[in-house]
N, CA, C and O atoms as a CHARMM CRD file, in Angstrom:
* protein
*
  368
    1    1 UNK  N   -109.57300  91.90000  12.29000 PROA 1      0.00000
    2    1 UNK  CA  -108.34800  92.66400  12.10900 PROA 1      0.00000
    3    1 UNK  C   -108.48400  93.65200  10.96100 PROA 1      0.00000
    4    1 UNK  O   -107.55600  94.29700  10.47200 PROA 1      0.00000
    5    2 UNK  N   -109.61100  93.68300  10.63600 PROA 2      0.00000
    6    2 UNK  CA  -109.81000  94.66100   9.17700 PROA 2      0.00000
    7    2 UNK  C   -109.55700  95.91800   9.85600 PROA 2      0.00000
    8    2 UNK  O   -108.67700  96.65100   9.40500 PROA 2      0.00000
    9    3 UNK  N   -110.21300  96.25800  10.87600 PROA 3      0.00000
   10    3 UNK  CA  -110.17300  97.46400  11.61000 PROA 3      0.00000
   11    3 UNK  C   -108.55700  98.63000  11.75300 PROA 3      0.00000
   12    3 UNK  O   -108.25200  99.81800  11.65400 PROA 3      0.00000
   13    4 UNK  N   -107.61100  96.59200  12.19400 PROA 4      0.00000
   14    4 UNK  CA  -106.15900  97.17600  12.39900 PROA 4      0.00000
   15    4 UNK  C   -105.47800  97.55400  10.98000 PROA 4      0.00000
   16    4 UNK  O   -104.28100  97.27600  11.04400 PROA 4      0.00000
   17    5 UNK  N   -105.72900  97.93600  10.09000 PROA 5      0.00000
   18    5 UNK  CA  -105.02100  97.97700   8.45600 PROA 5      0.00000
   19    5 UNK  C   -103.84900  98.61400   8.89500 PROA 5      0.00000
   20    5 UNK  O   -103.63400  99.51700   9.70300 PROA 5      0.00000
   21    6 UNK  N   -102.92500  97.70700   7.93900 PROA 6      0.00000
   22    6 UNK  CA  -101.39300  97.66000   8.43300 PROA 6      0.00000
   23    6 UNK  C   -101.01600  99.09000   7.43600 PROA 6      0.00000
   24    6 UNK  O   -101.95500  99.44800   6.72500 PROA 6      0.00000
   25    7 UNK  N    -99.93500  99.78700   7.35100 PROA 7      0.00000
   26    7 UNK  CA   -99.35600 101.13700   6.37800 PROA 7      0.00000
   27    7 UNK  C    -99.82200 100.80900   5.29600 PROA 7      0.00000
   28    7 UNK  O   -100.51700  99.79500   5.23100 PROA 7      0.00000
   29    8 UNK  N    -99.61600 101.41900   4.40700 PROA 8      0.00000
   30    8 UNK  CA   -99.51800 101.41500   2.62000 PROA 8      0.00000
   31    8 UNK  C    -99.04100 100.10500   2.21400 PROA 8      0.00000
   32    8 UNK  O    -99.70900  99.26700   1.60700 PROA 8      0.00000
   33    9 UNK  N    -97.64600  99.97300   2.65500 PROA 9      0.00000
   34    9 UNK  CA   -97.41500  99.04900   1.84200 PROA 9      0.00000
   35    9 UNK  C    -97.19600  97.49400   2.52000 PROA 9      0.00000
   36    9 UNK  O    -96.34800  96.61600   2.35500 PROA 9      0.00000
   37   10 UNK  N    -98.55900  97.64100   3.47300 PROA 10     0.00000
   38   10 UNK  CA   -99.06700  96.23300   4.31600 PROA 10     0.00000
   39   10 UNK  C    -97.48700  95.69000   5.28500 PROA 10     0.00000
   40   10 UNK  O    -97.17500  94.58900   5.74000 PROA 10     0.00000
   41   11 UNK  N    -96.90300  96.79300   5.30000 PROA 11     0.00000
   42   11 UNK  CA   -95.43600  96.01600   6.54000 PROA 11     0.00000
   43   11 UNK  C    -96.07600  96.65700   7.94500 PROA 11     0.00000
   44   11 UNK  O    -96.85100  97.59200   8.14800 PROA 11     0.00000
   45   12 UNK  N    -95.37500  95.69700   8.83400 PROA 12     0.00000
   46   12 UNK  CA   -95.37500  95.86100  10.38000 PROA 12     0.00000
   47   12 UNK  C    -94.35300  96.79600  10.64900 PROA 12     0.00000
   48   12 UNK  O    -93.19100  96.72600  10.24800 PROA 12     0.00000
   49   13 UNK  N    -94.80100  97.58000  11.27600 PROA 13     0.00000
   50   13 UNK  CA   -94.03800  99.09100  11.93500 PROA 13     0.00000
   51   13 UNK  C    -93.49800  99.38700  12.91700 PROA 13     0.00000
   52   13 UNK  O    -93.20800  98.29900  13.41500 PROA 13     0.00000
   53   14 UNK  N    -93.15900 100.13000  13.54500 PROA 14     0.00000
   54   14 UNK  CA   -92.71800 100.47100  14.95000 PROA 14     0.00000
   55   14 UNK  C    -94.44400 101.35800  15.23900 PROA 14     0.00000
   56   14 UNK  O    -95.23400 100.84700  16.03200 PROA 14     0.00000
   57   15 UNK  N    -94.74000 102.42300  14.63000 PROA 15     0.00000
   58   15 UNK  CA   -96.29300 102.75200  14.58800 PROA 15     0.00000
   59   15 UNK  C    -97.28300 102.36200  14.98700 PROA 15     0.00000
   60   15 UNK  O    -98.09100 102.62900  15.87700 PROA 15     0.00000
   61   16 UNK  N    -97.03000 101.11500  13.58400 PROA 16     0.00000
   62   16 UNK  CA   -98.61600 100.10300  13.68000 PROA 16     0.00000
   63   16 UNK  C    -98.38700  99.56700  14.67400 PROA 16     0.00000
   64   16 UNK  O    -99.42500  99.81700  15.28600 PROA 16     0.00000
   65   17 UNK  N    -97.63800  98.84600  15.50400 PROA 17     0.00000
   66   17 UNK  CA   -97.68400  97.67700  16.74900 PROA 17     0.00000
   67   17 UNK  C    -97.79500  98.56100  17.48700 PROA 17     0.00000
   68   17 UNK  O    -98.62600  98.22600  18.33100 PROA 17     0.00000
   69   18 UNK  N    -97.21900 100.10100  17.78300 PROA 18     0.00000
   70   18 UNK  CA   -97.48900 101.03600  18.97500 PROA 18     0.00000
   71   18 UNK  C    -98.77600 101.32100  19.08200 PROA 18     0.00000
   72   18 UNK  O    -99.16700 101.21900  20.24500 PROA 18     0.00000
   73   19 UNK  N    -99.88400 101.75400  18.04200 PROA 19     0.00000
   74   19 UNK  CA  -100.74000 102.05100  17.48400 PROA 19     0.00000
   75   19 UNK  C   -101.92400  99.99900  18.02600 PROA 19     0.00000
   76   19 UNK  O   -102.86300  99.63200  18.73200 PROA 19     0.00000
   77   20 UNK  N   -101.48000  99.74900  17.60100 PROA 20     0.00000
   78   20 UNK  CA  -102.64900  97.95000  17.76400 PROA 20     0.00000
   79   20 UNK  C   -102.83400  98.02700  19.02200 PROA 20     0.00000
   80   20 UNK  O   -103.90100  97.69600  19.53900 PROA 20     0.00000
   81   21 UNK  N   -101.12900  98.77800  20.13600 PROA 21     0.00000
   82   21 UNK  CA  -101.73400  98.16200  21.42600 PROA 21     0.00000
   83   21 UNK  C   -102.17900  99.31900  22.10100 PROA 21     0.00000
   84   21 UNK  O   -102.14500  99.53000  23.31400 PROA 21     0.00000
   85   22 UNK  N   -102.60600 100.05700  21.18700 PROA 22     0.00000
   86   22 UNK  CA  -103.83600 101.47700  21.49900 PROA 22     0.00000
   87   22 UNK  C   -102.67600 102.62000  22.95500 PROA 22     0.00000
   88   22 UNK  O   -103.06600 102.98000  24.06600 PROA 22     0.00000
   89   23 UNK  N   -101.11100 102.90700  22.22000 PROA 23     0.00000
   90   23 UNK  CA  -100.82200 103.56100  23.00000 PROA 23     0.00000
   91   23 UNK  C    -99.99600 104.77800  22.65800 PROA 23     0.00000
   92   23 UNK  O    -99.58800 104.97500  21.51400 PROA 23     0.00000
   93   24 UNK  N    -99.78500 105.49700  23.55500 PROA 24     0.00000
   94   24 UNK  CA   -99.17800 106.99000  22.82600 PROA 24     0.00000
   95   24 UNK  C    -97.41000 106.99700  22.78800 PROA 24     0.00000
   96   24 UNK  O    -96.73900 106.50800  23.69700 PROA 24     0.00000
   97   25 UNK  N    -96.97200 107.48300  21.87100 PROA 25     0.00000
   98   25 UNK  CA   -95.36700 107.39900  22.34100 PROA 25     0.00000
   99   25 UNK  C    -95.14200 107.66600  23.87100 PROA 25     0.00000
  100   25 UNK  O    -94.16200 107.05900  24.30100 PROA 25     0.00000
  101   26 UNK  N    -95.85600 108.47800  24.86000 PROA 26     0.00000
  102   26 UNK  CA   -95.50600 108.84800  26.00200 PROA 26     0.00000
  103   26 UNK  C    -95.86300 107.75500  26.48700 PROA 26     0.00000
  104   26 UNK  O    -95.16200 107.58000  27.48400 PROA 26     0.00000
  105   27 UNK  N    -96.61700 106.83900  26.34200 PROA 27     0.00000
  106   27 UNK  CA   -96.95500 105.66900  26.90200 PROA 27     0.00000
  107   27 UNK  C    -95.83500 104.75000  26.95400 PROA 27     0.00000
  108   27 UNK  O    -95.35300 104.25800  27.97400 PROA 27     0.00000
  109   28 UNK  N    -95.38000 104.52500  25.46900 PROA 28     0.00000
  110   28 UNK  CA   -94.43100 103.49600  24.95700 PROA 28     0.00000
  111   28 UNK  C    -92.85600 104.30100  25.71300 PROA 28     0.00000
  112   28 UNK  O    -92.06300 103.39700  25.97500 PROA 28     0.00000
  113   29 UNK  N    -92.36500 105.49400  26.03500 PROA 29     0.00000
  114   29 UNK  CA   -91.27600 106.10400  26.40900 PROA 29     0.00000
  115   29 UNK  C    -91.58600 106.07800  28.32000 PROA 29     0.00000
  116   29 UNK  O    -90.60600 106.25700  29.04200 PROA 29     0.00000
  117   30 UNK  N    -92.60500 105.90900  28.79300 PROA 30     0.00000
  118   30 UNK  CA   -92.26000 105.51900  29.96700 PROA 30     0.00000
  119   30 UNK  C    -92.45900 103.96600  30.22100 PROA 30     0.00000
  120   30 UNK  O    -91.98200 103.78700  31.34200 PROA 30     0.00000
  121   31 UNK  N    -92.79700 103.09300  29.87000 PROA 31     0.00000
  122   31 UNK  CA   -92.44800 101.93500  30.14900 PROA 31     0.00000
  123   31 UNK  C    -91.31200 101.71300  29.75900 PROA 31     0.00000
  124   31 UNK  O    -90.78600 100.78200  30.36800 PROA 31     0.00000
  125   32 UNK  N    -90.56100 102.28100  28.82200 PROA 32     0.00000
  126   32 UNK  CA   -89.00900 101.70300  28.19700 PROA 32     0.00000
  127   32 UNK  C    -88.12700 103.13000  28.84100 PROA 32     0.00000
  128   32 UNK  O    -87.21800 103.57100  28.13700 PROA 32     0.00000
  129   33 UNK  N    -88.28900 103.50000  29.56300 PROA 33     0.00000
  130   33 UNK  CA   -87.69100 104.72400  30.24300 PROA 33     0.00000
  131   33 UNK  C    -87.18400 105.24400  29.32500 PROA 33     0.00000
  132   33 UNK  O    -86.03000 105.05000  28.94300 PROA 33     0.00000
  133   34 UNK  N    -87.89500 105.89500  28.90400 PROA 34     0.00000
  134   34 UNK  CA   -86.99400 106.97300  27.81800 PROA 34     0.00000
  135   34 UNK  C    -88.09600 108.28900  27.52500 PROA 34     0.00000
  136   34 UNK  O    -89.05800 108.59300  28.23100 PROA 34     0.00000
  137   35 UNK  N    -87.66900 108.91500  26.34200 PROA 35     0.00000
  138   35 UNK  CA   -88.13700 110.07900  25.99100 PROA 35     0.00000
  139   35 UNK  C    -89.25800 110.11000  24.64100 PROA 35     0.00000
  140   35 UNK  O    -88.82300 109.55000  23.63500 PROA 35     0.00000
  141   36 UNK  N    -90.36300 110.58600  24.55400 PROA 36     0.00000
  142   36 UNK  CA   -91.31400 110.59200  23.57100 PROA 36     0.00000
  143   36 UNK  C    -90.56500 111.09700  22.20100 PROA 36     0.00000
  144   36 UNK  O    -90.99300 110.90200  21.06300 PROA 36     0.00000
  145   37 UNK  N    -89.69300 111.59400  22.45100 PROA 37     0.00000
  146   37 UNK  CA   -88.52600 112.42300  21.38800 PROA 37     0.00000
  147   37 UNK  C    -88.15000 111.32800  21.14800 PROA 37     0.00000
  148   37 UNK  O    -88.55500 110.92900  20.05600 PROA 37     0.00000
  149   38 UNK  N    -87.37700 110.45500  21.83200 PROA 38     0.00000
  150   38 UNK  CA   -86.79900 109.11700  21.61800 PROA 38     0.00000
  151   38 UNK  C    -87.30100 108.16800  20.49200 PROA 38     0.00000
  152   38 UNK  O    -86.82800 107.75400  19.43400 PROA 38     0.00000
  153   39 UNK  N    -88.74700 107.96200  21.34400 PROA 39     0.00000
  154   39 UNK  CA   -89.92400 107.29900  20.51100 PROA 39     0.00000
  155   39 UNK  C    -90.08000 107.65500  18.91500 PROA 39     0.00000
  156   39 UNK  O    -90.03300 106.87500  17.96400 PROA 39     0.00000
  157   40 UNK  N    -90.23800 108.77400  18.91800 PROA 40     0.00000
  158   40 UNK  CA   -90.67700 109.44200  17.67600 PROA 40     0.00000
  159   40 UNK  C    -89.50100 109.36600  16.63400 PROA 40     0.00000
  160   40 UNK  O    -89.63700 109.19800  15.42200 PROA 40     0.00000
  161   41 UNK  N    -88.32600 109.51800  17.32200 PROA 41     0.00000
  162   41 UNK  CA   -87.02600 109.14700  16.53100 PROA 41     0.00000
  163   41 UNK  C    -86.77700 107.73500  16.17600 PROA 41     0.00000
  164   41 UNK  O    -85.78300 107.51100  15.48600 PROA 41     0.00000
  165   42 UNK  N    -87.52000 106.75700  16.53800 PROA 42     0.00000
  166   42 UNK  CA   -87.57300 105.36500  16.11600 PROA 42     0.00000
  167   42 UNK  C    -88.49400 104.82100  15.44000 PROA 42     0.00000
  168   42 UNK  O    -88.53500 103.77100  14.79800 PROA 42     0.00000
  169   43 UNK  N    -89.37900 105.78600  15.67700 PROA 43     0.00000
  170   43 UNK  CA   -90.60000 105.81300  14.88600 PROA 43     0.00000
  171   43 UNK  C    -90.47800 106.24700  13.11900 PROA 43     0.00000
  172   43 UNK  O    -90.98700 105.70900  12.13600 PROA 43     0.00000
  173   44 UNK  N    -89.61900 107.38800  13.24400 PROA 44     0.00000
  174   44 UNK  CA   -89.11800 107.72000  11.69200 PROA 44     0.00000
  175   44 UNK  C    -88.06100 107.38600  10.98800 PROA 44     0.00000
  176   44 UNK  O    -87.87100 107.51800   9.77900 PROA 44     0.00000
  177   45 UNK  N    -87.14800 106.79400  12.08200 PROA 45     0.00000
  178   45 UNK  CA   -86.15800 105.38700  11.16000 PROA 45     0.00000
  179   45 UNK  C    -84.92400 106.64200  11.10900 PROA 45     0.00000
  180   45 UNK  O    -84.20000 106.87100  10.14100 PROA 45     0.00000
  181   46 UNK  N    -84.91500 107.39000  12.46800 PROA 46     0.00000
  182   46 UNK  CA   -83.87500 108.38200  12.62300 PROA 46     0.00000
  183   46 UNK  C    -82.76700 107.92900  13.30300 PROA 46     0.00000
  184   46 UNK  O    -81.60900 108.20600  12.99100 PROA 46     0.00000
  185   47 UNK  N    -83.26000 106.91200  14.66300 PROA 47     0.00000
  186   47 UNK  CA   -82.44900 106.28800  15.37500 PROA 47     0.00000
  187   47 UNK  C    -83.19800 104.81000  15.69400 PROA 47     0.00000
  188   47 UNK  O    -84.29400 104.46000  15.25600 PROA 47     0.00000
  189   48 UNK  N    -82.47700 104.19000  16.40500 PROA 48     0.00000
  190   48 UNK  CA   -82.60900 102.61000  16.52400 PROA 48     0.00000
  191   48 UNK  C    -82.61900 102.33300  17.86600 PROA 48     0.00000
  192   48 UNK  O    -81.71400 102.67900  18.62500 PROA 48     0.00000
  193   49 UNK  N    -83.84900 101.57100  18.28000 PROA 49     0.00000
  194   49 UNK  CA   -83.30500 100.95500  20.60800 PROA 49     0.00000
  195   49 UNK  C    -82.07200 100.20700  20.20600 PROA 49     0.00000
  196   49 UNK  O    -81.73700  99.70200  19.13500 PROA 49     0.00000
  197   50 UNK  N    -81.57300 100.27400  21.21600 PROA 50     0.00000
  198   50 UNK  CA   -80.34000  99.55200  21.81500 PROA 50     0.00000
  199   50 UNK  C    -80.41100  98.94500  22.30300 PROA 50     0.00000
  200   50 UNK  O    -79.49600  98.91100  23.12600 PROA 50     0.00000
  201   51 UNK  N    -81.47400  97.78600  22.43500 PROA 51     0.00000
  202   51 UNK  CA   -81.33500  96.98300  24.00000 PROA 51     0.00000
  203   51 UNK  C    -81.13800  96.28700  24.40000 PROA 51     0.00000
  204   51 UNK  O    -81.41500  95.31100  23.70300 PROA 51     0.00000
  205   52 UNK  N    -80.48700  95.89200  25.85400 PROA 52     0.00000
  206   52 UNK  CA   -80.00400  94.63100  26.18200 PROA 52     0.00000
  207   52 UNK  C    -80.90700  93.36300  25.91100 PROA 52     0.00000
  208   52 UNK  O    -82.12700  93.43200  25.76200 PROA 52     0.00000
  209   53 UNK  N    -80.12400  92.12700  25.86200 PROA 53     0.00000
  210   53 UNK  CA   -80.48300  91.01700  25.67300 PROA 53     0.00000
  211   53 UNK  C    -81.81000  91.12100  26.40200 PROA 53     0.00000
  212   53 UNK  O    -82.90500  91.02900  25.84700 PROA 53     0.00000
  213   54 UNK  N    -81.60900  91.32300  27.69600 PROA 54     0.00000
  214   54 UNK  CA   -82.61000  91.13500  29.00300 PROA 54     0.00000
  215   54 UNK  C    -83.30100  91.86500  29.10400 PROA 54     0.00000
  216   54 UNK  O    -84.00300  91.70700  30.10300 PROA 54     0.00000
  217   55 UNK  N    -83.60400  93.03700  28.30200 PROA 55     0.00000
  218   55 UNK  CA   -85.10300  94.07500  27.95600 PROA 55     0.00000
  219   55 UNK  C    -86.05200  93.82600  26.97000 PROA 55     0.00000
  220   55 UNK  O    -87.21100  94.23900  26.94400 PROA 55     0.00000
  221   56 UNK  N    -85.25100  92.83700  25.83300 PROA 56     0.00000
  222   56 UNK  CA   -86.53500  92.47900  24.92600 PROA 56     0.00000
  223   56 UNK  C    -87.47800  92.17600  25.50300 PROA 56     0.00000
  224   56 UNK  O    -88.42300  92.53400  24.80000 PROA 56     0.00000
  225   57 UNK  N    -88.00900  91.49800  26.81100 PROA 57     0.00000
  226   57 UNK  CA   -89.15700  91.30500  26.51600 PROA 57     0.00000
  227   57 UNK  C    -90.13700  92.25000  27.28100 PROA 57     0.00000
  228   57 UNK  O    -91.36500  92.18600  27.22300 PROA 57     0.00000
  229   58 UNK  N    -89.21800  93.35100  28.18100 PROA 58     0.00000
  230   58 UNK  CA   -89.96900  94.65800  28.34700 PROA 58     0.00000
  231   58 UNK  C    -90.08200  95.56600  26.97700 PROA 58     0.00000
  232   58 UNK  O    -90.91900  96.45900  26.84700 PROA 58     0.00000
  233   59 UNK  N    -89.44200  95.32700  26.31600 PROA 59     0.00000
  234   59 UNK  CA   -89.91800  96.24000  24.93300 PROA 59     0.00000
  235   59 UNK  C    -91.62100  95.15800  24.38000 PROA 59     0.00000
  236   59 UNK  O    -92.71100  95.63100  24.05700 PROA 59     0.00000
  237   60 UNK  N    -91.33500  94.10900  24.44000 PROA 60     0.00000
  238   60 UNK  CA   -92.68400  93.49700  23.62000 PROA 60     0.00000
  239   60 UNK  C    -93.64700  93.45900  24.24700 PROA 60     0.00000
  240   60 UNK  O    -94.70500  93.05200  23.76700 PROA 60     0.00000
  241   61 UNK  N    -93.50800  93.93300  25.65900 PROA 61     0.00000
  242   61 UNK  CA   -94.55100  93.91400  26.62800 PROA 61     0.00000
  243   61 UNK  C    -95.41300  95.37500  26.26100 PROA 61     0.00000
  244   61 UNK  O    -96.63900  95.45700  26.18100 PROA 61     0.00000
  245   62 UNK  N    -94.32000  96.61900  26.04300 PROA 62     0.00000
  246   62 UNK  CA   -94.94900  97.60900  25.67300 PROA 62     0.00000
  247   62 UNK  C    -95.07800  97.77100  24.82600 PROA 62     0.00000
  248   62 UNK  O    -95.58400  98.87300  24.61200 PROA 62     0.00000
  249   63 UNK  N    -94.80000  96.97300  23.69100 PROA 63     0.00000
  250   63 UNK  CA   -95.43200  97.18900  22.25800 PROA 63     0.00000
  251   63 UNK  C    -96.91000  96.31700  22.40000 PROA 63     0.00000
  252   63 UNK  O    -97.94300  96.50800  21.75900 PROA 63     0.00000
  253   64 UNK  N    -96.65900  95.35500  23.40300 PROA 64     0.00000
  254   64 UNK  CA   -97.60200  94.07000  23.44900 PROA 64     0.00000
  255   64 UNK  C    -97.79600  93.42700  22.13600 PROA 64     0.00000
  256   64 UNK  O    -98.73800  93.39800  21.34500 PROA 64     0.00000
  257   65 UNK  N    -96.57300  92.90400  22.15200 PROA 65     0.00000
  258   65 UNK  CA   -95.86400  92.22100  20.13500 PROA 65     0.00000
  259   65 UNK  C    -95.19900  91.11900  20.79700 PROA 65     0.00000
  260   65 UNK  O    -95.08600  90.97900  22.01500 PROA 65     0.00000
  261   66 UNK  N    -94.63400  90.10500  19.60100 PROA 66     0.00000
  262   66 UNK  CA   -93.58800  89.17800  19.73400 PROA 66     0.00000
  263   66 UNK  C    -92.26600  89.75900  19.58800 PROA 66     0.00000
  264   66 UNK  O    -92.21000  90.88600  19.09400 PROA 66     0.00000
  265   67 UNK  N    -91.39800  89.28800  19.86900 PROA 67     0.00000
  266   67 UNK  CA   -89.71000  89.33100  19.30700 PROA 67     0.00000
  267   67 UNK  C    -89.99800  89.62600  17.76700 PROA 67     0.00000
  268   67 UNK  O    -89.66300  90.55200  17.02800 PROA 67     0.00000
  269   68 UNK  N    -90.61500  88.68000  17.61300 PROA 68     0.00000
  270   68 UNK  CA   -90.65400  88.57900  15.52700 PROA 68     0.00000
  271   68 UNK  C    -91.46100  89.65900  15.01600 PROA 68     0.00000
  272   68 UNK  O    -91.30600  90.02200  13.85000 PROA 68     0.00000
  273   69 UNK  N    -92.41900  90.28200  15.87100 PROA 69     0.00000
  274   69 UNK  CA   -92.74300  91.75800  15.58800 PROA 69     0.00000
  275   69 UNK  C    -92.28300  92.60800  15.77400 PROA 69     0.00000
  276   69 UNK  O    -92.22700  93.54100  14.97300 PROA 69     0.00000
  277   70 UNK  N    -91.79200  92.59600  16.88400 PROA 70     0.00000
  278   70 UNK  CA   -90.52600  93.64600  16.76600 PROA 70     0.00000
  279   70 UNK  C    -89.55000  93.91500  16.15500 PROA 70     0.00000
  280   70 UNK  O    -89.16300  95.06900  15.96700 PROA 70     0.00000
  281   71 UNK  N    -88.76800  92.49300  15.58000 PROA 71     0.00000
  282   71 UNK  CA   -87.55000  92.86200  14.36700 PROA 71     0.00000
  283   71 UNK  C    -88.29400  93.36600  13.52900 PROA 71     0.00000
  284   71 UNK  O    -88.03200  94.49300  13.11000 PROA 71     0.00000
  285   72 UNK  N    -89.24900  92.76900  13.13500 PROA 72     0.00000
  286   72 UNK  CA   -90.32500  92.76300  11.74100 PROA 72     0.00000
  287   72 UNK  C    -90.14100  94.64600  11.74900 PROA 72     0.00000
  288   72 UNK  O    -89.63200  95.33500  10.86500 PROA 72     0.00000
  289   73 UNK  N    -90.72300  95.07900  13.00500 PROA 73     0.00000
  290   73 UNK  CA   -91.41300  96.36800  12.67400 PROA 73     0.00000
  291   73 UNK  C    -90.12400  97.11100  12.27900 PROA 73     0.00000
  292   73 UNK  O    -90.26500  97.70700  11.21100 PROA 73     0.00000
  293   74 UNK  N    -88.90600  97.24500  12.84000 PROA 74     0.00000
  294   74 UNK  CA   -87.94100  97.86200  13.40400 PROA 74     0.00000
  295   74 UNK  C    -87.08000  97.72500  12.08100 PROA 74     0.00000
  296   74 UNK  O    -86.69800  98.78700  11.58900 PROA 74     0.00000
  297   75 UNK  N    -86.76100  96.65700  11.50500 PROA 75     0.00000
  298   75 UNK  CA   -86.43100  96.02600  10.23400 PROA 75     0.00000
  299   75 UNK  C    -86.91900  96.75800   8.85500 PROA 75     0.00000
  300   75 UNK  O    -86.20900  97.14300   7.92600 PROA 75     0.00000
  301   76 UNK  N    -88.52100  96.84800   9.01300 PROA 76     0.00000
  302   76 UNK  CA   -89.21500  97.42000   8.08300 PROA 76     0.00000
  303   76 UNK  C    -88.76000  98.84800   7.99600 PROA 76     0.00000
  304   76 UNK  O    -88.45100  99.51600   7.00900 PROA 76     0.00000
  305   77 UNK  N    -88.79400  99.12900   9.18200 PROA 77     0.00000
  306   77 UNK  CA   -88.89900 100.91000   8.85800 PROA 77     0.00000
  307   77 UNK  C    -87.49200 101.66700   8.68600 PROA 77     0.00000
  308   77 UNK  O    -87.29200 102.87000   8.85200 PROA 77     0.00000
  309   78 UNK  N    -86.23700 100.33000   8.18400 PROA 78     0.00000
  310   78 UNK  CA   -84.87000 100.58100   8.07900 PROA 78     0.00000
  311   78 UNK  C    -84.84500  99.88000   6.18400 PROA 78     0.00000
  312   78 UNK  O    -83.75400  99.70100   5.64300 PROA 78     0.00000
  313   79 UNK  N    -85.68200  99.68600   5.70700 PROA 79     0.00000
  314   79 UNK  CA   -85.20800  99.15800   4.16600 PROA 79     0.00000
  315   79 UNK  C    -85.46600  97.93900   4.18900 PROA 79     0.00000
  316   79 UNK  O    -85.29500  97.46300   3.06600 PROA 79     0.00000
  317   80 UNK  N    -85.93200  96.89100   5.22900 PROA 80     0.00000
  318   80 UNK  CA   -85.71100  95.35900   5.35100 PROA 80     0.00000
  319   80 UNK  C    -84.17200  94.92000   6.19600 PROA 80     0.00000
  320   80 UNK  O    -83.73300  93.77300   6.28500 PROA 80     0.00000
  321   81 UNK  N    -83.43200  96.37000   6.85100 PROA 81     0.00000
  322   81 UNK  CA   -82.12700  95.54000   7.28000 PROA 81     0.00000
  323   81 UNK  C    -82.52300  95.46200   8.47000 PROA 81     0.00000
  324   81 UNK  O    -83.52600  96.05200   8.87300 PROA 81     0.00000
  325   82 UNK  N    -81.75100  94.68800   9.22000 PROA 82     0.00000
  326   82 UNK  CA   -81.75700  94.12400  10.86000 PROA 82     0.00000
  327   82 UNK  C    -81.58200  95.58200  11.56600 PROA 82     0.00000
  328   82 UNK  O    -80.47400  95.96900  11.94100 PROA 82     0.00000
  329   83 UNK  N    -82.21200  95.99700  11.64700 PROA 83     0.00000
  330   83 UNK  CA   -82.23600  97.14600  12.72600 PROA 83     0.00000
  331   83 UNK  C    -82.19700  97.48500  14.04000 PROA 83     0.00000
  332   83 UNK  O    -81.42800  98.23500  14.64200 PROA 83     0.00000
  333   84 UNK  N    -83.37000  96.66700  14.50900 PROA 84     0.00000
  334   84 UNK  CA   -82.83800  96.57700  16.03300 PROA 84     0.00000
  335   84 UNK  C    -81.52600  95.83500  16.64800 PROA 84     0.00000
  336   84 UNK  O    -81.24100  94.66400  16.39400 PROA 84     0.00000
  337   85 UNK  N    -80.81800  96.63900  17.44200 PROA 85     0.00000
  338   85 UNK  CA   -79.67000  96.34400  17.77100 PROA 85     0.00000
  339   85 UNK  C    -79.21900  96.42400  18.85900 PROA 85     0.00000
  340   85 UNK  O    -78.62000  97.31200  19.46600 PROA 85     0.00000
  341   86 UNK  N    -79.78200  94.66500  19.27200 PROA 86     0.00000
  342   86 UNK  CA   -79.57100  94.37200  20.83100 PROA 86     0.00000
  343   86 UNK  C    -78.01200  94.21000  21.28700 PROA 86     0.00000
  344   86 UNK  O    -77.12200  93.66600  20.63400 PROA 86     0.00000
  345   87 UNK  N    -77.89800  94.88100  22.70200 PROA 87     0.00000
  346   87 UNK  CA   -76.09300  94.88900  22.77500 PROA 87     0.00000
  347   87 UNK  C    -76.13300  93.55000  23.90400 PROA 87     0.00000
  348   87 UNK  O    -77.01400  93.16900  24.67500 PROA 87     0.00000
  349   88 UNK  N    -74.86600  93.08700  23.63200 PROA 88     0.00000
  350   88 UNK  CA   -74.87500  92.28000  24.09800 PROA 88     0.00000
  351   88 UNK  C    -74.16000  92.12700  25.91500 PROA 88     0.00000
  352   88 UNK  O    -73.48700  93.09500  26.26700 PROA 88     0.00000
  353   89 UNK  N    -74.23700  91.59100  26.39200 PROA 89     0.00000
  354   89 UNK  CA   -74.69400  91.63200  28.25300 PROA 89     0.00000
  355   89 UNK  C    -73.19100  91.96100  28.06900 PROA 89     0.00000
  356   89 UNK  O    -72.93800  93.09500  28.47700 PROA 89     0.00000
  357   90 UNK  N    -72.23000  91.36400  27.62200 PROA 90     0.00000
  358   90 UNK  CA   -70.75200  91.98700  27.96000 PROA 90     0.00000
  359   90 UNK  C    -70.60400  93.58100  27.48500 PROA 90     0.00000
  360   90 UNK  O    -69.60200  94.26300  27.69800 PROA 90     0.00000
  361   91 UNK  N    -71.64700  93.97400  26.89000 PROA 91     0.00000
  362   91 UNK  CA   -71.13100  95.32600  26.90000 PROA 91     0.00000
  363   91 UNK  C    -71.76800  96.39200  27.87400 PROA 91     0.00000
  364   91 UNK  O    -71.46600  97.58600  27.87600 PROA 91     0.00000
  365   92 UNK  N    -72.77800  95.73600  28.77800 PROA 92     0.00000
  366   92 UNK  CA   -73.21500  96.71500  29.35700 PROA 92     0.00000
  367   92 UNK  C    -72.08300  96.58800  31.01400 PROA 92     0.00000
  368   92 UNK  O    -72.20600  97.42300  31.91100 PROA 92     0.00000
């Protein structure tokens, strides 16, 4: 894992996990149907996924991460707060 060196300041990213599972935002924006604009906006801690309960584990599939990497990354690149912000099935 020396190879994978995590940012500067050794946290898990939205980046680095996009980046470990060797793929491009256009990669990561069509498996999660969305837009590379999208991507890149979550990527710089501009905007946040939204996603239902029942997509987490198509998001970790295309990060190819855990749940706990995913808050981790998503978390990190917001200050340490809970960032990702899954809605819940009554609201869709």
């Amino acid at each position: 894992m020396a190879s994978e060196s995590k940012n500067q300041a050794n946290l898990v990213t939205p980046v680095w996990i996009r980046k470990r599972a060797k793929k491009t935002q256009r990669q990561i924006a069509v498996e999660l149907g969305t837009t590379e604009s999208v991507v890149s906006k979550w990527e710089r801690g501009i905007t946040v996924p939204h996603p239902a309960l029942t997509d987490i584990p198509m998001y970790c599939r295309a990060y190819d991460c855990s749940v706990e990497e995913l808050i981790e990354a998503f978390s990190n690149i917001h200050g340490g707060q809970q960032a990702l912000q899954v809605v819940s099935l009554a609201e869709h």
